[in-house]
C-alpha positions as a Python dict, from the first residue, in 0.01 Angstrom:
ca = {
    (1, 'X'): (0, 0, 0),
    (2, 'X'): (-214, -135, -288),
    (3, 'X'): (-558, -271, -271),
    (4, 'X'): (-619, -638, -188),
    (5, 'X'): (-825, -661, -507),
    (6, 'X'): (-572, -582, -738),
    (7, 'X'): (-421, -769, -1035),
    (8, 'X'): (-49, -672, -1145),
    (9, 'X'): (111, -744, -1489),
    (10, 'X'): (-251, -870, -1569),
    (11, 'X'): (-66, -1243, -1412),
    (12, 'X'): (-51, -1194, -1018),
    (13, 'X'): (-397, -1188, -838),
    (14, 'X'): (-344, -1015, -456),
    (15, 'X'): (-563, -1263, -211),
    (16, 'X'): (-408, -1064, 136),
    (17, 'X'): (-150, -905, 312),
    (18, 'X'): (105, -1135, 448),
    (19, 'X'): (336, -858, 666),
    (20, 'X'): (523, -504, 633),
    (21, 'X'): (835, -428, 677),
    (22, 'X'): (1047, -99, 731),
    (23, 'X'): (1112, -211, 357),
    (24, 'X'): (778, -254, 197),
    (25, 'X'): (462, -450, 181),
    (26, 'X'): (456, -826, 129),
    (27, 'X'): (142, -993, -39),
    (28, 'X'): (14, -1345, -68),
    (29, 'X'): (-86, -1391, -446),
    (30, 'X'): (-212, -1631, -714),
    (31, 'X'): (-6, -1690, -1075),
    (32, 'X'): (-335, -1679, -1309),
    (33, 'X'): (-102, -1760, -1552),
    (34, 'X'): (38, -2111, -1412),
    (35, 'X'): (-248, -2247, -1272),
    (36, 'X'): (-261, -1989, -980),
    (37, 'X'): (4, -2090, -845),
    (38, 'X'): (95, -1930, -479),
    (39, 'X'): (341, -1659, -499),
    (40, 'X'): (475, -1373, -312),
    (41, 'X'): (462, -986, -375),
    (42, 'X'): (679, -788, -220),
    (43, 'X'): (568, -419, -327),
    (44, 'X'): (869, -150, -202),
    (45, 'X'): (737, 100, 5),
    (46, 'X'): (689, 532, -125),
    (47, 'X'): (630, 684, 177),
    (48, 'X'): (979, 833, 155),
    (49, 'X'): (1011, 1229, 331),
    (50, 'X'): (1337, 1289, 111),
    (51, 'X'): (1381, 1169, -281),
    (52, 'X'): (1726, 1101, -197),
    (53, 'X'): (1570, 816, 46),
    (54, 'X'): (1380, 664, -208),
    (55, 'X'): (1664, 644, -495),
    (56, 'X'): (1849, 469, -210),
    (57, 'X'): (1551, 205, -80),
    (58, 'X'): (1546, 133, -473),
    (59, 'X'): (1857, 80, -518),
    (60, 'X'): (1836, -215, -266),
    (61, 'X'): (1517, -330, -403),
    (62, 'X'): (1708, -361, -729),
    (63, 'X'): (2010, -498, -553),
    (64, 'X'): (1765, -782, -394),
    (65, 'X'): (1626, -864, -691),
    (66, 'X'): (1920, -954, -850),
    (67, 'X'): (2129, -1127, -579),
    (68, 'X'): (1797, -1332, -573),
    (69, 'X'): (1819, -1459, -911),
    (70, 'X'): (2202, -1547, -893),
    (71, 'X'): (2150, -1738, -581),
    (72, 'X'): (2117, -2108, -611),
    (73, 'X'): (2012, -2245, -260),
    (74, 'X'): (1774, -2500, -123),
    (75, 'X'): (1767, -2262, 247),
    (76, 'X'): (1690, -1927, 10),
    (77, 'X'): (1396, -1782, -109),
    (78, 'X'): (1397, -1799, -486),
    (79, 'X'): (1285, -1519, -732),
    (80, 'X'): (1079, -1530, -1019),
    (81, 'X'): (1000, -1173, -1165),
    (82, 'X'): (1048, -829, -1116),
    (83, 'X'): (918, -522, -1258),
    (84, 'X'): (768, -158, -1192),
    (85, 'X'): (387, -56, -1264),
    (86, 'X'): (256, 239, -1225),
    (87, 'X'): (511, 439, -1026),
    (88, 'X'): (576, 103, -774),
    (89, 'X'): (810, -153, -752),
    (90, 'X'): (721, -507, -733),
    (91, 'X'): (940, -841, -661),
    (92, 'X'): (815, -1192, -733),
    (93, 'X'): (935, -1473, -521),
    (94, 'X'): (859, -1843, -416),
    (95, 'X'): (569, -1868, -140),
    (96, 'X'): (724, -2078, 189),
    (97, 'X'): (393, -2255, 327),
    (98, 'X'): (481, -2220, 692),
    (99, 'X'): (570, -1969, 957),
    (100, 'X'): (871, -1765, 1089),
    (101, 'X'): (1030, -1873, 1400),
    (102, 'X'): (902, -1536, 1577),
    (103, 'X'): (555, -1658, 1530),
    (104, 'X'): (595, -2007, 1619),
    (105, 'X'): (772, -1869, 1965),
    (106, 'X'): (462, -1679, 1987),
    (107, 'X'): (280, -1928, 1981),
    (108, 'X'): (445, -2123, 2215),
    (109, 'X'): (398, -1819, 2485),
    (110, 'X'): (774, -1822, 2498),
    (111, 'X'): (888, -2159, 2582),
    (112, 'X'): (1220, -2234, 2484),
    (113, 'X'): (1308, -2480, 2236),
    (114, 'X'): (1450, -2782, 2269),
    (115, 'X'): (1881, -2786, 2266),
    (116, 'X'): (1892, -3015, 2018),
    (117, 'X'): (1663, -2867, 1793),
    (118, 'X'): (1827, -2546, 1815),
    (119, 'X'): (2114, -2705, 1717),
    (120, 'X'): (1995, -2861, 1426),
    (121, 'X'): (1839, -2519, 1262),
    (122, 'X'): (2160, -2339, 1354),
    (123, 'X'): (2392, -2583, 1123),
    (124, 'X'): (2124, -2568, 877),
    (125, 'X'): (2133, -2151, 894),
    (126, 'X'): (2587, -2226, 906),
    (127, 'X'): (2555, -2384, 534),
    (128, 'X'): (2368, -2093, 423),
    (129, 'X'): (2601, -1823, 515),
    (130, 'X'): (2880, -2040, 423),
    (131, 'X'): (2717, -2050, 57),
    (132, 'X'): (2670, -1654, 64),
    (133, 'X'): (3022, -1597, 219),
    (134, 'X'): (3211, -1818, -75),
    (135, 'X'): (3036, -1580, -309),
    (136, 'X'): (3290, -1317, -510),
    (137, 'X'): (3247, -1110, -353),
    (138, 'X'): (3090, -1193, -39),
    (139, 'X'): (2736, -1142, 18),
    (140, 'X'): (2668, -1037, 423),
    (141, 'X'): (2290, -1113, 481),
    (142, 'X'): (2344, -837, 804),
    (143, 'X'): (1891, -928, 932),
    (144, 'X'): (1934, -1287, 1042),
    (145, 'X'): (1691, -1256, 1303),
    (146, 'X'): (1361, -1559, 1448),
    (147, 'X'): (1131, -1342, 1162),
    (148, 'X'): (1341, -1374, 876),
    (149, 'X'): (1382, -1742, 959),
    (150, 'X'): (1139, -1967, 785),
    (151, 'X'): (989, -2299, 859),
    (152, 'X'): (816, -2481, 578),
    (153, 'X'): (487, -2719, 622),
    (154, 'X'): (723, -2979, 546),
    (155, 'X'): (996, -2899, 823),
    (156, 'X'): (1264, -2700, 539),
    (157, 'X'): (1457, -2414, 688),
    (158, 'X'): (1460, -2076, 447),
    (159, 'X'): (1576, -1761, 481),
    (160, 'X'): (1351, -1467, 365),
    (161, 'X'): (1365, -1112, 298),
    (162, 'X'): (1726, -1000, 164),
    (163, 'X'): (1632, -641, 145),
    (164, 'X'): (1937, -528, 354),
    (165, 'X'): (2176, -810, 206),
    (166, 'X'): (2446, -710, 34),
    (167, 'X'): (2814, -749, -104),
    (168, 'X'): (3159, -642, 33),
    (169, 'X'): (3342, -486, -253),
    (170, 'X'): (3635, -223, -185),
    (171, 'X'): (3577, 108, -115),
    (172, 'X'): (3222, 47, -34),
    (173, 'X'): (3063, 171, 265),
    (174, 'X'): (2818, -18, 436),
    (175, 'X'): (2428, 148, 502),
    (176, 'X'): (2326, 172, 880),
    (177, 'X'): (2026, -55, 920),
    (178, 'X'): (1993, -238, 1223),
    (179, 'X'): (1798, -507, 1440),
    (180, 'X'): (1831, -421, 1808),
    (181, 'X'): (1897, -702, 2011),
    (182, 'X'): (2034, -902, 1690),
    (183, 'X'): (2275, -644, 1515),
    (184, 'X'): (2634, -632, 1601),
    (185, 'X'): (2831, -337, 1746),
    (186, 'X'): (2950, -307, 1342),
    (187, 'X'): (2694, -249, 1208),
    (188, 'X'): (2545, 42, 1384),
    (189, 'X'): (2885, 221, 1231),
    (190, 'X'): (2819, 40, 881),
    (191, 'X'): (3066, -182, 878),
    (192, 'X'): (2911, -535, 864),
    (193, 'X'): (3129, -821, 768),
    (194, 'X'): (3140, -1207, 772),
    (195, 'X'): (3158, -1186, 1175),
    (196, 'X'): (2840, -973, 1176),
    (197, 'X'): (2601, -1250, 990),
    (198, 'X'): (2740, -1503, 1305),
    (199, 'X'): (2697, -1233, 1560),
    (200, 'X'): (2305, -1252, 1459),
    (201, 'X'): (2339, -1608, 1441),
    (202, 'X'): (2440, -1631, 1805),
    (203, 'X'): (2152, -1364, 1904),
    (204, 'X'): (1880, -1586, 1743),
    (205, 'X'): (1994, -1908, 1891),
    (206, 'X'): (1955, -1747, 2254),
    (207, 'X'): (1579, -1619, 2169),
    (208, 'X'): (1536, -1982, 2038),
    (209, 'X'): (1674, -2159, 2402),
    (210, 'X'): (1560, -1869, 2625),
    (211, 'X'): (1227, -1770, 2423),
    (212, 'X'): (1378, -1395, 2495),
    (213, 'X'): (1463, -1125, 2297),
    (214, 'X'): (1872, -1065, 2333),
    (215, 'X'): (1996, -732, 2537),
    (216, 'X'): (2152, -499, 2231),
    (217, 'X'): (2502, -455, 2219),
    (218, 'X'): (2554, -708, 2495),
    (219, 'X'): (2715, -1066, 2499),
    (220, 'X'): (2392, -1295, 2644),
    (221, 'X'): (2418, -1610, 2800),
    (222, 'X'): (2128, -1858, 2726),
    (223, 'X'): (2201, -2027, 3025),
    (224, 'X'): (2134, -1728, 3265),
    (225, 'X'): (1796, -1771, 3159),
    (226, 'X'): (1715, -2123, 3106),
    (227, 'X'): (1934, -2390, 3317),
    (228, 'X'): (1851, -2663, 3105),
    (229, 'X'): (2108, -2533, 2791),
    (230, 'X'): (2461, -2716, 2790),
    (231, 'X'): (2724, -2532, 2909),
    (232, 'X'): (2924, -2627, 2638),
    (233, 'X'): (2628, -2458, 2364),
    (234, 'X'): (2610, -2109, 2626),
    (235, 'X'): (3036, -2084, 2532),
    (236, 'X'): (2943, -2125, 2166),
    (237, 'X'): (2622, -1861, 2196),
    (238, 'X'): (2855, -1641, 2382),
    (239, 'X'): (3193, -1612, 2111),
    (240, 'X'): (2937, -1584, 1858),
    (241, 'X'): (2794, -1245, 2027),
    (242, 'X'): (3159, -1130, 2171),
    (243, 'X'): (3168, -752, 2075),
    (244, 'X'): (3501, -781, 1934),
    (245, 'X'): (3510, -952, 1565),
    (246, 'X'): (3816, -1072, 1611),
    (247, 'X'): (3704, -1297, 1899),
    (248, 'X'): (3440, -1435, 1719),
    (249, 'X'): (3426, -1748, 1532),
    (250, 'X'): (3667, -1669, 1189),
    (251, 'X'): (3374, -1834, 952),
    (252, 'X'): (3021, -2002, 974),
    (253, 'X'): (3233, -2349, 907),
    (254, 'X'): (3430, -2254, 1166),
    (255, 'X'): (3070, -2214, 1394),
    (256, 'X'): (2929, -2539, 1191),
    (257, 'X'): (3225, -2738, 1333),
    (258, 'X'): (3135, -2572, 1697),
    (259, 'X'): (2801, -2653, 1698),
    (260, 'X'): (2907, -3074, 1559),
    (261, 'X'): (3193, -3101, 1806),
    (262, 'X'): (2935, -3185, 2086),
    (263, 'X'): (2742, -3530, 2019),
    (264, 'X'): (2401, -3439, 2008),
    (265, 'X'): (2293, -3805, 1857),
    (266, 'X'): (2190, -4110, 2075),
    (267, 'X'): (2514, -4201, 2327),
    (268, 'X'): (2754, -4432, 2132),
    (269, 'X'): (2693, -4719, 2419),
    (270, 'X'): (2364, -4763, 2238),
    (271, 'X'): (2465, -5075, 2047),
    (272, 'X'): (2144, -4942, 1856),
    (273, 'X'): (2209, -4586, 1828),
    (274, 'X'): (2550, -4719, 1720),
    (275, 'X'): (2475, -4961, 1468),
    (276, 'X'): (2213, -4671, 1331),
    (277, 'X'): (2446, -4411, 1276),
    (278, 'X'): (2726, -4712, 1128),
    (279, 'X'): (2508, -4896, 901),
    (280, 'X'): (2676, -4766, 591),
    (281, 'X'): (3024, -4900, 732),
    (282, 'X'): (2857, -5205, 862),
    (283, 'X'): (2747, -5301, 484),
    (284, 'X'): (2993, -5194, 316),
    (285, 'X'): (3262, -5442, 560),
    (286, 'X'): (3015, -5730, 486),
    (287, 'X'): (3029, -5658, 99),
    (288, 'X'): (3444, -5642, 123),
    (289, 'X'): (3453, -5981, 325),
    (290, 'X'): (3205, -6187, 41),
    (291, 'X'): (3450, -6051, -221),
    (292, 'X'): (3764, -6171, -65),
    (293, 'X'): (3609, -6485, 120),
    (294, 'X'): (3313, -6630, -47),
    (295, 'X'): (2987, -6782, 92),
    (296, 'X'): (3095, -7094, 166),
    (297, 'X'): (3330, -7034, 474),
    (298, 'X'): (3112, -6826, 640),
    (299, 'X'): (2796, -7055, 581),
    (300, 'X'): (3044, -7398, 700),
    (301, 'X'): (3166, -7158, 1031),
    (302, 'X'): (2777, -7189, 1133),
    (303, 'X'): (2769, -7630, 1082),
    (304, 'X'): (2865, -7843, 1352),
    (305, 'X'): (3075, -8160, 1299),
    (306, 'X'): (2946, -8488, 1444),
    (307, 'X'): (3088, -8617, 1705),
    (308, 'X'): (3300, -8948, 1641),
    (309, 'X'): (3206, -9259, 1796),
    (310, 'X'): (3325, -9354, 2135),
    (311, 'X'): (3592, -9629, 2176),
    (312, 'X'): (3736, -9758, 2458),
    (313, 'X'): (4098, -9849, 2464),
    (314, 'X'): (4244, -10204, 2553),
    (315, 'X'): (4298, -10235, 2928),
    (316, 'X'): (4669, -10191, 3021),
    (317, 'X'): (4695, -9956, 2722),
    (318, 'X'): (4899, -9624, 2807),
    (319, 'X'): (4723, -9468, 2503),
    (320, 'X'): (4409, -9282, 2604),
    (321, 'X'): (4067, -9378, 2405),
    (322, 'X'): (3870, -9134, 2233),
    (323, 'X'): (3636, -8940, 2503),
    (324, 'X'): (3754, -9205, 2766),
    (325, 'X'): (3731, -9002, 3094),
    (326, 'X'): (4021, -9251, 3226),
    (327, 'X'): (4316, -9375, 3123),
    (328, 'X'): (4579, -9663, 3231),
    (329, 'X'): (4956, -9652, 3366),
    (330, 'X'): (5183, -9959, 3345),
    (331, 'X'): (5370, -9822, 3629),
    (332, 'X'): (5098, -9795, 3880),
    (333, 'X'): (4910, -10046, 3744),
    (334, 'X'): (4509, -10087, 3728),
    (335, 'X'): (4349, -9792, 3591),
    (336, 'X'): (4280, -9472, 3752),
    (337, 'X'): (4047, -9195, 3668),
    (338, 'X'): (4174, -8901, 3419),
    (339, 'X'): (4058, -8591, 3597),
    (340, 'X'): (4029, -8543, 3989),
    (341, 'X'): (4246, -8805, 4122),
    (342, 'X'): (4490, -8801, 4385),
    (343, 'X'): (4804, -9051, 4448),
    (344, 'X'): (4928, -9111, 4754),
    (345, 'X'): (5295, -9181, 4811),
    (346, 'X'): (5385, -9347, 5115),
    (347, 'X'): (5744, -9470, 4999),
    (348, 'X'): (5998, -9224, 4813),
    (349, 'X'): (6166, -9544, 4690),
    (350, 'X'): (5884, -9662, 4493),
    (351, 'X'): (5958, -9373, 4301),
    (352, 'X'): (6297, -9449, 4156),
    (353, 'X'): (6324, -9833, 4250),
    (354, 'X'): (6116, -10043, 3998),
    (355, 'X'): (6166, -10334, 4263),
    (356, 'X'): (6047, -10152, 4525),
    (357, 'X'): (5708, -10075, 4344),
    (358, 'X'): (5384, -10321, 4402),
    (359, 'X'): (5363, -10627, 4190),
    (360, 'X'): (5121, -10642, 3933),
    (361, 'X'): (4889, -10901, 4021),
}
């Protein structure tokens, strides 16, 4: 561990210690050389017992460095420089101004976050390992875990510290490094695959609705601990940490698609929450109907036509005047009302017999 005091490539000015890892050291530090600009240091660890175990811890600080610099992702850490100085190892990377989900729970004294939230962070974390999955080859991130999980100032998601990362190419065998609790059965054996990364993904959203640690080698169910998670998020929690790849989710889509199939939005009989969530399709039918249509009939369907004048109709007439609640029949004679009236036939005859019917007077 080097001195807080230090400068390195005569451009990186240490101001503190920001953790330690079983990798290395990580340091906060200024860019002298672009304004001193916040940065971060990761220095690897020498404290190695066997020289075949330090070859090996640089090989992935090598590996890191340059999976790093390929990687092109808005969730990911990005890396700037990298280089040795006396005898040490050093890796430059973009300072996150925030803190780990670890801490925040912490701080929090364990209370569970909110479902939805959860949610939200574990689609963001699903388009991450979909973007290092579709990599050729794949790269397995194998410590998704609450401390490797950063939340900016700003509320950005970004994950940190791809020491252990590392690609699945043929013939190559995997190195045993584990997170108890968050690991999967796999990977104790060195064999971590695509189903490994979601395994961990499964482990931290428990901690995150329980605001506990996950039993090791165990499939947990968040809502053994905290009543208040879904049933339908403890079946998703619970594939994703089934000890068996093969009944895991098949791909972090696959999990994204999970995790979206439930409708954690406002309820759709909202008209607002509706219309909110719509608006795109509501403009876009109002643009289509001015093409096709025009102004004018839609401004005309709000007018109101006057109403013509009333005139009443000669009496005797059979035709019925304009808004003239009555009207008159020749063959009963006089003029009755046009709604609500009632005729009373007292001789059948009258009906069929025009002689038989009343004179007119």
């Amino acid at each position: 561990m080097m001195s807080t005091q230090g400068t390195l490539q005569n451009r990186y000015r240490i101001e503190s210690v920001l953790g330690q890892g079983g990798m290395g050291t990580v340091y906060l530090a200024k860019d002298i050389r672009l304004d001193e600009r916040l940065c971060v240091v990761k220095e690897l660890r020498d404290d190695f017992y066997r020289d075949e175990d330090k070859q090996r811890a640089l090989s992935f600080f090598d590996r890191e460095a340059r999976m790093l610099a390929r990687l092109k992702h808005g969730s990911i850490v990005q890396v700037s420089d990298y280089f040795s100085e006396q005898g040490k190892y050093f890796l430059v990377m973009e300072y996150v101004e925030g803190e780990n989900l670890h801490s925040i729970m912490q701080k929090r004294e364990g209370e569970a976050f909110d479902e939805k939230q959860v949610v939200s962070w574990a689609i963001e974390i699903c388009d991450v390992l979909s973007y290092l999955h579709a990599q050729d080859p794949p790269v397995i991130y194998r410590d998704l875990k609450p401390s490797n999980i950063m939340i900016s100032s700003g509320g950005q998601l970004k994950l940190v510290d791809f020491g252990i990362a590392r690609k699945i190419e043929a013939d190559d065998e995997n190195t045993r490094v584990v997170s108890a609790g968050y690991s999967p059965p796999e990977q104790y054996w060195g064999a971590a695959n695509i189903q490994s990364d979601l395994y961990a993904l499964g482990a931290t959203m428990f901690f995150l609705l329980t605001g506990k640690d996950p039993e090791p080698l165990k499939i947990n169910s968040p809502c053994e601990h905290n009543s208040e998670v879904s049933e339908y998020l403890d079946s998703v929690v619970q594939k994703c940490m089934a000890q068996e790849t093969a009944q895991r989710y098949s791909s972090a889509r696959e999990l994204r698609e999970a995790l979206l199939y439930d409708d954690y939005e406002e309820e759709p009989d909202n008209p607002k929450g509706w219309f909110t969530r719509n608006v795109a399709a509501v403009i876009f039918i109002v643009a289509v109907a001015l093409v096709f249509i025009g102004w004018e009939p839609i401004v005309n369907s709000f007018k109101s036509d006057p109403k013509p004048a009333k005139v009443n109709a000669p009496l005797g007439s059979s035709e019925k005047a304009v808004d003239d609640p009555t009207y008159s029949d020749p063959l009963l004679g006089g003029v009755a009302p046009q709604k609500g009236f009632a005729l009373q036939v007292t001789d059948e005859a009258s009906l069929t017999d025009l002689e038989a019917r009343p004179k007119q007077k």
